[in-house]
N, C-alpha and C positions, 0 to 999 in steps of 0.2 A: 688139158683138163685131167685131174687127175679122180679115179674111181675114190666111191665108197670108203671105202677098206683106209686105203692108202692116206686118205682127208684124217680119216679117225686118228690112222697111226701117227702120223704126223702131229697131228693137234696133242697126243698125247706124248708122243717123245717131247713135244715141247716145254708141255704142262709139267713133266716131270724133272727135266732142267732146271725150269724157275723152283719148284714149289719143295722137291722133294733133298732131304738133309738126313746127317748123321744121325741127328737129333729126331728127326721125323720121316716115316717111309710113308709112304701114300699107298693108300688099299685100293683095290679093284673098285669098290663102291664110290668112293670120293674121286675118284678118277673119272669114271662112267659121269657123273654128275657134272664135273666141270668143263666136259668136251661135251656133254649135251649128246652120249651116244648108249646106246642098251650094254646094261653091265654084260650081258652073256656076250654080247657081239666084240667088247671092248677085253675081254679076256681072251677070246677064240683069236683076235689080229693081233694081242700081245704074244701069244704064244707061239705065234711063225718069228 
């Protein structure tokens, strides 16, 4: 099982796989939104 943190990071390395292009970068807000996680909390685990 894996913590907190680590669900977020994951959900969102993935989200940014699919979603994110040349053409379109994905901002902290539309990110926090689509993994369903608090923007500050979803900034603070992108930055490790």
């Amino acid at each position: 099982m894996f913590s907190k943190s680590t669900e977020y990071a994951l959900r969102a390395i993935i989200y940014l796989a699919q979603k994110s292009s040349v053409d379109h970068k994905i901002g902290i807000t539309e990110l926090s939104e689509a993994i369903d996680s608090p923007k500050s909390f979803t900034a603070k685990i992108l930055q490790n």
